[in-house]
N, C-alpha and C positions, 0 to 999 in steps of 0.2 A: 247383735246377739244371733246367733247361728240358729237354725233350725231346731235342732239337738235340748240348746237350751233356751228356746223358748218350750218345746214342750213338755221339758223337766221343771220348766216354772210356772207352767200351767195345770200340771197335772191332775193336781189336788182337783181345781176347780171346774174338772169337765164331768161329765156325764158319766155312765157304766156305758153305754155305746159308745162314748167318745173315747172313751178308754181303750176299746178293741180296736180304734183307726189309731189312736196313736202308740200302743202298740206294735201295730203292724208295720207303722211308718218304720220306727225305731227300727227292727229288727231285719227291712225289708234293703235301707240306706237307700243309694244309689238306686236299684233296682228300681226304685217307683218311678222311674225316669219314662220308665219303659210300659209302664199301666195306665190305664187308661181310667178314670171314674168308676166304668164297668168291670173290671179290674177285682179295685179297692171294696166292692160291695161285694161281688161274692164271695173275699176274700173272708170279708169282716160280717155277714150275714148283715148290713144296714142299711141303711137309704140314704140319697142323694141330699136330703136335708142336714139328715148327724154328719155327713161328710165336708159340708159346707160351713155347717155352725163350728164344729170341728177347727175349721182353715181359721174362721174368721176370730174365733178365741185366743188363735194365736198371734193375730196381726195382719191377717192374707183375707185379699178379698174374695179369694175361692183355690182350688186345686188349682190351675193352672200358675196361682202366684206359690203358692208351695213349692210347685215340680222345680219354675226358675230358679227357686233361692238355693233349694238341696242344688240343682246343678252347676249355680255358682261357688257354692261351696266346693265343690267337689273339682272344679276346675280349677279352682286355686289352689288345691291341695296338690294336685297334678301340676302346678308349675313352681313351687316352690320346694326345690331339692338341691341339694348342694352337688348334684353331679353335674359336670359340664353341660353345659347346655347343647352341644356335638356330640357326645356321647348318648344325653337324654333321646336326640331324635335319632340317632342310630340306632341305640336299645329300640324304640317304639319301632320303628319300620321293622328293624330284624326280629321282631318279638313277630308281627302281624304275615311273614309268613314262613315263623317256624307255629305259629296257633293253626293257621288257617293249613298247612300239611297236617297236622297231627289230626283232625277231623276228614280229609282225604279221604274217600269209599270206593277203590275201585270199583265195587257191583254199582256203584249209582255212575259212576263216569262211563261204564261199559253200557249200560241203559240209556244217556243219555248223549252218548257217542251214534250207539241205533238211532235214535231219535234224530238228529242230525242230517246221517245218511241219507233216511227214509223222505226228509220233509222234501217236498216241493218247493215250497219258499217259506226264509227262514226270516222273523223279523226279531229285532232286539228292544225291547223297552226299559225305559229307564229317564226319570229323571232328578233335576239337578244334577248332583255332582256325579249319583249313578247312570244319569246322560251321558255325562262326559265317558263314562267308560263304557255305554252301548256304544258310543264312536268308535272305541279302541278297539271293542271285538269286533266290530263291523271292518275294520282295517286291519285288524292280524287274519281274518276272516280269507281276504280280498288275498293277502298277502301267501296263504295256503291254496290258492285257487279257486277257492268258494266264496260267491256272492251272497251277499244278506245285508238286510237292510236296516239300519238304525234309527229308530221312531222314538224322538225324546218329548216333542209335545202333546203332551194330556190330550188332545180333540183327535189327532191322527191316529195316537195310538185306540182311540174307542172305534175311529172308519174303519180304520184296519182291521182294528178285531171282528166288526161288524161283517165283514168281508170273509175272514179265512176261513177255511174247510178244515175237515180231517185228513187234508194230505197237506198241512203246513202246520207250521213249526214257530211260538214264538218263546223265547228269550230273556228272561224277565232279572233286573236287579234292581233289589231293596233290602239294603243291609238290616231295617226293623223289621222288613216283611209286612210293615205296617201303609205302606203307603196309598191314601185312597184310593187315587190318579189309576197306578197299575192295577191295584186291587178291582176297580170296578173296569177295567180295559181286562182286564183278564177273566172277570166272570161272563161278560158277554162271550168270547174267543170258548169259554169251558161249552157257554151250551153251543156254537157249532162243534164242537170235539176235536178243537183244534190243540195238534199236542202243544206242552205247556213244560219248559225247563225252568226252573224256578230256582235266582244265585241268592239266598239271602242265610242270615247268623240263624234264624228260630226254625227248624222244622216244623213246629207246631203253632206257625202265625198264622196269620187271617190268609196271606198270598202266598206260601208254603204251601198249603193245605189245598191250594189249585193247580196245584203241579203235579205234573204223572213224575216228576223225580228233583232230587232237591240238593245241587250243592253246597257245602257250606262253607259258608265265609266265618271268620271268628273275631272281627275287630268291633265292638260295640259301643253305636254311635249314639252320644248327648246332645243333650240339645245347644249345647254354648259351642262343640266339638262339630256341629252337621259339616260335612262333606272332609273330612279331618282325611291328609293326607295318610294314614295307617290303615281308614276302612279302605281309600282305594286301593291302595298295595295287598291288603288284602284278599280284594275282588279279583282285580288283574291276575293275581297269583292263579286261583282256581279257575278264571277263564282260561288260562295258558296251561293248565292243567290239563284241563276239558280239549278243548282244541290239537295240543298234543297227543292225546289219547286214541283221540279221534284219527290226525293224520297217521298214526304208527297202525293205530287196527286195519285202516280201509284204504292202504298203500298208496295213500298220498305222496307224488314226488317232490316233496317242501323244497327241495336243491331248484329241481327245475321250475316249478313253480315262481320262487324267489326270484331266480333268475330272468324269467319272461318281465315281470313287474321292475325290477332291476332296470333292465332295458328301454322300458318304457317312460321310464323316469329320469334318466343316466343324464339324455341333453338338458333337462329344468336348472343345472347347477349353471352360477355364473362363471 
């Protein structure tokens, strides 16, 4: 029994508050992927109890067994399509960065370009699979002539920030915006006033909201989906966005540049 209709066969039998969670759920689908308990209450004006009794009417031992089930649902609906299964993952990659252009703001890439320039040292954070691509800016970085450093584990990234001034620069992706890790490495780094580029989907997250400017990514990540090869494609896109930007305003020689690095790595081949 899916989610849906457990609480169309529930309904009768819940509460007038339990009524405004479910609801909410109904009309919210997928979405609640992305809310938190704190979320669902001021959503639905109730408390953490009718929330809970709520779950448990329907079978779940609380919210977090809820969010699993809608996300399995919802994962299996996204694999079962009679379109080639090649086609399927072309459509999702070329989907993720014709989304993630269409959200593009030159005024915030021209802002965040300054920002760049100006830092002293630039550091990137990010992790899991947003690890993997503070690696990639830290080496398309390298590869444009500018060094900067990529901080994927949680402990370094809090020294660091503990460390940086207002003449450095850090770097931040999280396609929820949600993520603890960075969120609390980034409010230490806010009160030295260390500036703050922030790549994630939600302008208005928790680590959005710590950023002097905010590019967006558009690929939005589930929980059965985490590190799904479309949010990266998505990332990389507006990193290369960014970084392009950047080397075309402040006459970066990308030719000669490439080339020095070229050189340096030319004998490594067998």
């Amino acid at each position: 029994m899916s989610y849906l209709d457990a609480i169309h066969a529930h309904y009768e039998e819940l509460t007038k508050s339990e009524k405004k969670v479910a609801d909410f759920i109904v009309s919210s689908g997928e979405k609640v992927l992305h809310q938190t308990l704190l979320d669902i209450k001021k959503a639905t004006m109730v408390g953490d109890a009718t929330i809970v009794r709520f779950c448990q009417k329907l079978g779940y031992s609380g919210f977090s067994d809820l969010k699993i089930d809608i996300a399995k649902e919802g994962f299996h609906h996204s694999k079962t399509t009679n379109t080639s299964f090649i086609n399927t993952v072309e459509n999702h990659l070329v989907s993720a960065i014709q989304e993630t252009s269409k959200l593009a703001d030159e005024s915030k890439l021209e802002i965040a370009a300054a920002l760049i320039n100006q830092a002293k040292h630039i550091y990137i954070f990010g992790v899991g699979s947003s690890g993997i691509t503070a690696v990639d800016m830290e080496s398309r970085f390298l590869r444009g002539g500018l060094q900067a450093r990529a901080i994927t584990d949680p402990h370094y990234q809090a020294m660091n920030a503990s460390l940086c001034t207002e003449n450095d620069l850090i770097i931040a992706f999280s396609l929820t915006g949600k993520t603890q890790d960075i969120y609390d490495a980034l409010s230490v780094a806010k009160e030295n006033k260390t500036k703050i580029i922030v790549i994630s989907n939600y302008i208005l997250s928790p680590i959005a909201q710590l950023g002097d400017v905010v590019i967006q990514t558009a690929i939005e990540e589930y929980l059965l989906n985490g590190g799904s090869l479309t949010g990266k494609v998505s990332q990389i896109f507006a990193m290369d966005l960014l970084i392009t930007y950047y080397e075309k305003t402040y006459g970066v020689d990308e030719l000669n540049m490439r080339e020095k690095i070229a050189r340096s790595i030319i004998n490594k081949q067998i």
